[in-house]
C-alpha positions in Angstrom: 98.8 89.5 116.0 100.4 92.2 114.7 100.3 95.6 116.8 99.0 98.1 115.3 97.8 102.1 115.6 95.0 102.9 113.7 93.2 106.2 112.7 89.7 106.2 111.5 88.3 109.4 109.6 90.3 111.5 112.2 89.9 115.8 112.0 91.0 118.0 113.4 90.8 122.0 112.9 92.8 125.1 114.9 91.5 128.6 114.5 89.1 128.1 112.1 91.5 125.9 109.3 91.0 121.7 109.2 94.9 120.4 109.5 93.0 117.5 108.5 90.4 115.6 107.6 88.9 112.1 106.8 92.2 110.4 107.7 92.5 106.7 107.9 96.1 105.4 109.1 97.5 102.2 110.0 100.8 101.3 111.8 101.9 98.1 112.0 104.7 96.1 113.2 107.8 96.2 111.0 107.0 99.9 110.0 108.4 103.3 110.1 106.0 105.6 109.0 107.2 109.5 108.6 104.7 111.8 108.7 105.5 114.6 106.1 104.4 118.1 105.2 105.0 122.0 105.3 105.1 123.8 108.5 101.1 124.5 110.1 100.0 121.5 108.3 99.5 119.4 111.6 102.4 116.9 111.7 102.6 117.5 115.4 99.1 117.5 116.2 98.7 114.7 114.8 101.4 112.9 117.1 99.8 114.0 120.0 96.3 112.8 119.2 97.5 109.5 117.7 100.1 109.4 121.7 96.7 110.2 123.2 98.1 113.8 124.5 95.1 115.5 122.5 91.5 114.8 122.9 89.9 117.7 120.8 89.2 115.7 117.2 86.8 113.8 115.8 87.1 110.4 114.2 88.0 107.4 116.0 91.3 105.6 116.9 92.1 102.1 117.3 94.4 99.5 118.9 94.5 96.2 117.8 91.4 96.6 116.2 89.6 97.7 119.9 88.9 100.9 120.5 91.3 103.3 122.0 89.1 104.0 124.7 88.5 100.3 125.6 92.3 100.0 125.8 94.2 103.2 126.9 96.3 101.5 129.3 97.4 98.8 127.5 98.3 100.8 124.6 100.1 103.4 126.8 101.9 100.5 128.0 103.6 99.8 124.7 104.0 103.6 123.5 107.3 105.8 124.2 106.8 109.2 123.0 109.8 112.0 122.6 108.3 115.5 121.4 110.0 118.3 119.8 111.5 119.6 122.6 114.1 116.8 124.2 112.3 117.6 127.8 115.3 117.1 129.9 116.0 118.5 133.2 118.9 120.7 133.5 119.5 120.8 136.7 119.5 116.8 136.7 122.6 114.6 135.3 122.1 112.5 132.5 121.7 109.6 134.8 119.6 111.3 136.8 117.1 112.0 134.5 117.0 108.7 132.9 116.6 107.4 136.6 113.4 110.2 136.3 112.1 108.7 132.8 111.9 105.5 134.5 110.3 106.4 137.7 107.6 107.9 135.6 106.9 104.8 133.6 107.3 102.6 136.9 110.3 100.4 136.4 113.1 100.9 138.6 115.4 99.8 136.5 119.2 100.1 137.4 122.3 102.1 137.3 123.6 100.0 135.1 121.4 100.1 132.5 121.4 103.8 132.4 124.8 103.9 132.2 124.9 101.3 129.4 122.2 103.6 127.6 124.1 106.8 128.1 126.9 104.7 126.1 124.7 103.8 122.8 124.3 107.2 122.3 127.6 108.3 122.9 127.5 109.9 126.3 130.1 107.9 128.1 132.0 110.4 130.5 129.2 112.8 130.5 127.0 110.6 132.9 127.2 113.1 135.8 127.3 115.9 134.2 124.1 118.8 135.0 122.3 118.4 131.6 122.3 122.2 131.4 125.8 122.4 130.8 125.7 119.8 128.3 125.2 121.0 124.2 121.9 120.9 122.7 123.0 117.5 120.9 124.0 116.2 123.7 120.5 116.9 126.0 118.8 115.4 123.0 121.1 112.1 123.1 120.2 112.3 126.4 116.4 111.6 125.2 117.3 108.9 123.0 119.0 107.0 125.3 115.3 106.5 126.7 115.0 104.0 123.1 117.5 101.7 124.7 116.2 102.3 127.8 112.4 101.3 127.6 111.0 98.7 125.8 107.9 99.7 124.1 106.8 98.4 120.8 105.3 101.9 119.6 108.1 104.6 119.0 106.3 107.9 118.2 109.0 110.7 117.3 108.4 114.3 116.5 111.7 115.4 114.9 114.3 113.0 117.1 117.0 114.3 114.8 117.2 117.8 115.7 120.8 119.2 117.1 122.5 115.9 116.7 125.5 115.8 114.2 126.0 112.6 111.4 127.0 110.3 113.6 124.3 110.5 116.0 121.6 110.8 112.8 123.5 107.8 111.2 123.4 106.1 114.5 119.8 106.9 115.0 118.4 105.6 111.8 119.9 102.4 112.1 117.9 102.0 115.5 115.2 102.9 113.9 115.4 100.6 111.1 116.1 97.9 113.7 112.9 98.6 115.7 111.1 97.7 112.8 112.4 94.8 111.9 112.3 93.1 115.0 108.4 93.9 114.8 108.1 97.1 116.6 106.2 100.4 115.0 108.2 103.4 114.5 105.8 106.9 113.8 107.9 109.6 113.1 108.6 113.4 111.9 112.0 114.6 110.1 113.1 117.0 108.0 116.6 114.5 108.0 115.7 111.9 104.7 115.1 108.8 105.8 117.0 106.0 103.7 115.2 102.8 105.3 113.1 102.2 102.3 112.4 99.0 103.0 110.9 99.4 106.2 109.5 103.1 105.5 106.0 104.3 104.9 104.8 108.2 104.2 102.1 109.8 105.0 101.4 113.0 103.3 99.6 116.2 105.1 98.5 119.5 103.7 
């Protein structure tokens, strides 16, 4: 069966204004699907509710067709989720706060791999550096290295291409693109244009 994320006449309003309304979303395997509108019209919201960080909406969500509610733990279990903000600790090393990532998600995991992570992104030399003397690129390829890092099939993004120059965004996209095709879900907020259009889906809001 194919995973998918689905959304079910989902609303949600903030001081008095609907984001949205009456939205119905699916995300399936082999997808990226970038979520697209102007600033204020919910693109962030939206990732939290559908990452299960946000519980005041109405509407229902779904995965694999049971109801979120039935299933929070296995879906959590297959979701990695990076916000805005690259949320690494600067007074930690690189490796040190992957070691942290995976603590939190309970696998072990080795030195090894974070040091083979820290390399996909370009981070080779930097391992033991504090993050907060590293550039804000840099603390944000510190982030991504959590893609090669974790295996879950749902990647949901909210602008992962912030303060990284071309070859980190060119890098980056061809990640993405391979999630998809070997059957994960990518969800996913950018002002950077996407150029996987085979794999790539939009969602308009506002």
């Amino acid at each position: 069966m194919s995973l998918c994320l689905q959304a079910r006449k989902l609303a949600c309003e903030r001081d008095d204004r609907w984001l949205f309304e009456g939205l119905d979303l699916d995300i399936r395997s082999g997808e990226i699907v970038r979520i697209e509108g102007p600033n204020g019209s919910g693109k962030t919201t939206l990732l939290k509710i559908l990452s299960g960080q946000l519980s005041d909406y109405s509407g229902e969500l779904y995965w694999n067709d049971a109801p979120m509610r039935q299933v929070r733990e296995h879906f959590l279990a297959n979701l990695l989720y990076l916000g805005h903000a690259p949320g690494v600790k600067t007074g930690l090393s690189p490796l040190e706060n992957l070691a942290w990532y995976q603590a939190l998600s309970g696998d072990k995991g080795s030195e090894t791999q974070r040091e083979k992570a820290l390399a996909a992104v370009g981070l080779t030399g930097f391992e033991d550096v504090p993050a907060g003397q590293l550039s804000a690129g840099q603390q944000r390829r510190v982030a991504l290295a959590r893609l090669t890092l974790t295996q879950r099939a749902l990647w949901v993004l909210d602008e992962p291409f912030t303060a990284i120059d071309r070859d980190g965004v060119d890098a980056l996209e061809k990640q993405l693109i391979a999630h998809a095709q070997a059957g994960g879900c990518v969800l996913v907020t950018t002002h950077h244009e996407l150029t996987a259009s085979s794999v790539l889906r939009r969602v308009q809001l506002g």
